[in-house]
Each structure stands twice: as structure tokens, then as C-alpha cells.
DSSP file (Angstrom, degrees, kcal/mol; ACC not computed):
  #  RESIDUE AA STRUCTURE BP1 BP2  ACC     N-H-->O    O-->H-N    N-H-->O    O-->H-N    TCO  KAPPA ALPHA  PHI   PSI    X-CA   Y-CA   Z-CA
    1    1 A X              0   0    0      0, 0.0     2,-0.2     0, 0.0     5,-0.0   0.000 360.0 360.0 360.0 135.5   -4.2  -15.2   -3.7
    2    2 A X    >   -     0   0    0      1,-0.1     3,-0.8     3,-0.0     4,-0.3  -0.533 360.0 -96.6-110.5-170.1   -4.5  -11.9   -5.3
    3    3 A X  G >  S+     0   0    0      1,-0.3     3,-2.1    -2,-0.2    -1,-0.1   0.892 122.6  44.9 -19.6 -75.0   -5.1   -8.6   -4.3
    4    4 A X  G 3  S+     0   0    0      1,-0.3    -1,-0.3     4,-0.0     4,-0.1   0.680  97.9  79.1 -73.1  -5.3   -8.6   -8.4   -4.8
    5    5 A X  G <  S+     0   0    0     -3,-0.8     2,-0.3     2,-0.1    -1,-0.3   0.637  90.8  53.6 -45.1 -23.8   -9.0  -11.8   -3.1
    6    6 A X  S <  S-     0   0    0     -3,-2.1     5,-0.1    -4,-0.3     2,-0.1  -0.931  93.0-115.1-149.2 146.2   -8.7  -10.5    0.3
    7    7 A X    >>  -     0   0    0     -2,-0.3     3,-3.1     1,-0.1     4,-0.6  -0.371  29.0-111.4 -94.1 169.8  -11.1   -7.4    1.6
    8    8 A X  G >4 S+     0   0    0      1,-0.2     3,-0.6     2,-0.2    -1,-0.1   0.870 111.9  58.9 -71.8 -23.0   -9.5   -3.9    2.6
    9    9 A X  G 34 S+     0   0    0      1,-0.2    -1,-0.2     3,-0.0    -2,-0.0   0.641 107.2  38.1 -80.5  -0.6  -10.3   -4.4    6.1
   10   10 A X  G <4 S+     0   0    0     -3,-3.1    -1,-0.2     2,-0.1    -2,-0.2   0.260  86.6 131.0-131.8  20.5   -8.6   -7.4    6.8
   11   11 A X    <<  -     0   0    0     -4,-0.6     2,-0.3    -3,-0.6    -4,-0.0  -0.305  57.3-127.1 -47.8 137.5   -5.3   -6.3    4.3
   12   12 A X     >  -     0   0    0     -2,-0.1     4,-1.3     1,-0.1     3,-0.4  -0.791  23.7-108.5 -98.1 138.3   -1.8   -6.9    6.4
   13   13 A X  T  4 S+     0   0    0     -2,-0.3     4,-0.3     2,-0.3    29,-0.1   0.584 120.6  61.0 -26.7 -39.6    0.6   -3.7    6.6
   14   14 A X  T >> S+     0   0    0      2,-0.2     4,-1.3     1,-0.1     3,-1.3   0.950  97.8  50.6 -63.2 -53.1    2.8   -5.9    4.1
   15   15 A X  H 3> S+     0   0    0     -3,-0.4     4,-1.8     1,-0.3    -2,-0.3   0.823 111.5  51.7 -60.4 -30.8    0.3   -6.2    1.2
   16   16 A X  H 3X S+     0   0    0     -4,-1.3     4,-0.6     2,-0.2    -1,-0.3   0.548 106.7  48.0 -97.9  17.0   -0.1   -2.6    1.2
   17   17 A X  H <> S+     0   0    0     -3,-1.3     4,-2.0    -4,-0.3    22,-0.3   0.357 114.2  50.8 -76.4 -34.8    3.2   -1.8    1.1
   18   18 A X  H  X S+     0   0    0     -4,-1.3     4,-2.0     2,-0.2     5,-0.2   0.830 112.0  44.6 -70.8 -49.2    3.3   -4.4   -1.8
   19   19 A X  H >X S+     0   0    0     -4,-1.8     4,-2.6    -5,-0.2     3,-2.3   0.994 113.5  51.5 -78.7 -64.7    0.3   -2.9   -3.8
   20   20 A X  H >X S+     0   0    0     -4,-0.6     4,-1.2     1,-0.3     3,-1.0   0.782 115.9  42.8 -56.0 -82.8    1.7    0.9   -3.3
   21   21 A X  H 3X S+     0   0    0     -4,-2.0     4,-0.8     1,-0.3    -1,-0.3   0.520 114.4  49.2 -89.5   0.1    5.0   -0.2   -4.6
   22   22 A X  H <X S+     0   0    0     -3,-2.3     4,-2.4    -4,-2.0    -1,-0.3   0.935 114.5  42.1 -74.3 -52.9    3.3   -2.1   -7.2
   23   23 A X  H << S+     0   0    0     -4,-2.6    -2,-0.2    -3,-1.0    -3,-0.2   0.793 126.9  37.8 -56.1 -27.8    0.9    1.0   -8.5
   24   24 A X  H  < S+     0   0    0     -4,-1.2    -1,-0.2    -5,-0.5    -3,-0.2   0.762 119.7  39.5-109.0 -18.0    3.8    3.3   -8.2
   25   25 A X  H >< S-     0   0    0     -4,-0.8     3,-1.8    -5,-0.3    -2,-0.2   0.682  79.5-173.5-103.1 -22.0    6.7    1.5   -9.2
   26   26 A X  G >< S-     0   0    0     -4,-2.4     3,-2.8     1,-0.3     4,-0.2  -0.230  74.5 -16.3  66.7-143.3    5.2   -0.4  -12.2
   27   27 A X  G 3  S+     0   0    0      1,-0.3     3,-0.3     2,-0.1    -1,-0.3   0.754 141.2  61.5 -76.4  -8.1    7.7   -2.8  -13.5
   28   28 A X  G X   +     0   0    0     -3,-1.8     3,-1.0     1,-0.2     6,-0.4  -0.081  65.8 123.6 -93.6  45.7   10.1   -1.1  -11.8
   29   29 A X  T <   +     0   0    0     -3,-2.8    -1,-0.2     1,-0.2    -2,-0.1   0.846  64.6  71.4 -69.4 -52.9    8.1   -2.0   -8.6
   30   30 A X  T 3  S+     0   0    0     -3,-0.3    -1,-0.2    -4,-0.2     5,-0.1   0.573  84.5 111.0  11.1 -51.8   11.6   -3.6   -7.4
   31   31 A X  S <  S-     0   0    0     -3,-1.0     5,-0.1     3,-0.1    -6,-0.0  -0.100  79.3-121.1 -59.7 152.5   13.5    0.1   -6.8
   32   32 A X  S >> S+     0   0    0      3,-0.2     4,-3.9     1,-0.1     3,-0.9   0.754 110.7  57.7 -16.2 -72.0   14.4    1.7   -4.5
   33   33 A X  H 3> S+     0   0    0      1,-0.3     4,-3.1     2,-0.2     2,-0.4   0.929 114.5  40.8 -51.7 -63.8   12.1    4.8   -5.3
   34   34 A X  H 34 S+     0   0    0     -6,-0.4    -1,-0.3     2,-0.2    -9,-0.2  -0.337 106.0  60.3-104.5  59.1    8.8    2.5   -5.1
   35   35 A X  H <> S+     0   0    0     -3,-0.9     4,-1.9    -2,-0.4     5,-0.4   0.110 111.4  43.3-148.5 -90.6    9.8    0.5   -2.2
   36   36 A X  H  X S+     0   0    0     -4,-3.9     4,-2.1     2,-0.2    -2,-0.2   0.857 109.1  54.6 -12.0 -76.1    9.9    4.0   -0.4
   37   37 A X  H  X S+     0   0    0     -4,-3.1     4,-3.3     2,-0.2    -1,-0.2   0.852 111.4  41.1 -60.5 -52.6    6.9    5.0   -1.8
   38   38 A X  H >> S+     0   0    0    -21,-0.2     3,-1.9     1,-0.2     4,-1.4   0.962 119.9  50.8 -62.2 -61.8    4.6    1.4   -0.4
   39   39 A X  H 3X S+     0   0    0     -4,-1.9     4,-1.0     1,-0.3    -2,-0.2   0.827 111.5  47.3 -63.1 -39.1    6.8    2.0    3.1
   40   40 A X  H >< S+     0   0    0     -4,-2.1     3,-0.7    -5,-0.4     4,-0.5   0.909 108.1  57.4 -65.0 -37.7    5.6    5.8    2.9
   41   41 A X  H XX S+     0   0    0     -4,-3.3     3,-1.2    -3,-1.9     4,-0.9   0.898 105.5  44.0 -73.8 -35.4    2.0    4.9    2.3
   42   42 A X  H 3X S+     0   0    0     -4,-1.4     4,-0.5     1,-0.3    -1,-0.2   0.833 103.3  65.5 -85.7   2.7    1.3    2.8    5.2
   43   43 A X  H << S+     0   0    0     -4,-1.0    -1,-0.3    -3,-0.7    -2,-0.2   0.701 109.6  42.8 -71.6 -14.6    3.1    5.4    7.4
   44   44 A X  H <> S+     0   0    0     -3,-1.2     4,-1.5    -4,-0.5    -1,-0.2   0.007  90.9  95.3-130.3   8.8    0.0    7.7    6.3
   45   45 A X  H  X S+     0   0    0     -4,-0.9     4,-1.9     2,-0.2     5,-0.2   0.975  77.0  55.4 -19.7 -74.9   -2.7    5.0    6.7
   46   46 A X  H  X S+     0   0    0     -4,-0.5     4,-4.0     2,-0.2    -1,-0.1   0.844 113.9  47.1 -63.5 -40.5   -3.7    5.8   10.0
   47   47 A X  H  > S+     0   0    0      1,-0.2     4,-1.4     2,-0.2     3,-0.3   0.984 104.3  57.9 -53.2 -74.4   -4.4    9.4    8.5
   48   48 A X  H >X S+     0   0    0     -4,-1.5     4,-2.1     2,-0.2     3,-1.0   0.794 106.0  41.3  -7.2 -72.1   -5.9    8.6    6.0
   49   49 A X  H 3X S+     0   0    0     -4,-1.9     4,-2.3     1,-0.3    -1,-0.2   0.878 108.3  59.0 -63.1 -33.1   -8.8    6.7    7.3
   50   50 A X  H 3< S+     0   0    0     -4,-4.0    -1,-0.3    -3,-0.3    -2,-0.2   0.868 105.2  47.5 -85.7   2.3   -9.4    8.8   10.0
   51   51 A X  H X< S+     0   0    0     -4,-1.4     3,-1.1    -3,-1.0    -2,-0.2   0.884 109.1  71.9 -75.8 -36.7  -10.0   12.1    7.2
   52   52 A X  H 3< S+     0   0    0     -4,-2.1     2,-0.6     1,-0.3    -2,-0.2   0.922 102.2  31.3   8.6 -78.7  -12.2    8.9    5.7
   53   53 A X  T 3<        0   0    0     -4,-2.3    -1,-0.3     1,-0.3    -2,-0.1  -0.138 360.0 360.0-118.5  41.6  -14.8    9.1    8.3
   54   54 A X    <         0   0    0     -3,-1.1    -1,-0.3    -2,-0.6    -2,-0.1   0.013 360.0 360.0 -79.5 360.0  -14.7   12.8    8.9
């Protein structure tokens, strides 16, 4: 199943940790760096959504 297979609302805390380190890390999605980076993103989710519906 890919990404767009599955709708944003019903996305698991793993797949978007997967897709952030995928968008940011490219083929070096693997690292360190963009590993962080998907583990940083879903720490800022919950922010996110709620400036969303502001």
C-alpha cells in the first residue's frame, strides 16, 4: 500500500514519521539526520493541526 493509498486522517504516527524522513532525507532517507527529522515532525503534529483550524 502506498502513501497515497491511505487518507490523512486515518495515517498511523509511523507512516508519518516514514514520509517526513522520506521527503527530507531523499535517498538518504536511512540517516540519522532524516530519521530525526520524521521523529521531529510528528512531535509538532498536534500543533500543527490545531493552527489548521484557527
Amino acid at each position: 500500500m502506498s502513501f497515497a493509498d491511505v487518507p490523512a486522517e486515518e495515517t498511523t504516527p509511523a507512516r508519518h514519521r516514514e514520509l517526513a524522513a522520506r521527503h527530507n532525507g531523499g535517498p538518504y532517507r536511512e540517516a540519522g539526520d532524516a530519521r530525526a527529522s520524521g521523529r521531529g515532525f510528528t512531535h509538532h503534529l498536534h500543533d500543527a493541526r490545531n493552527a489548521l483550524r484557527r
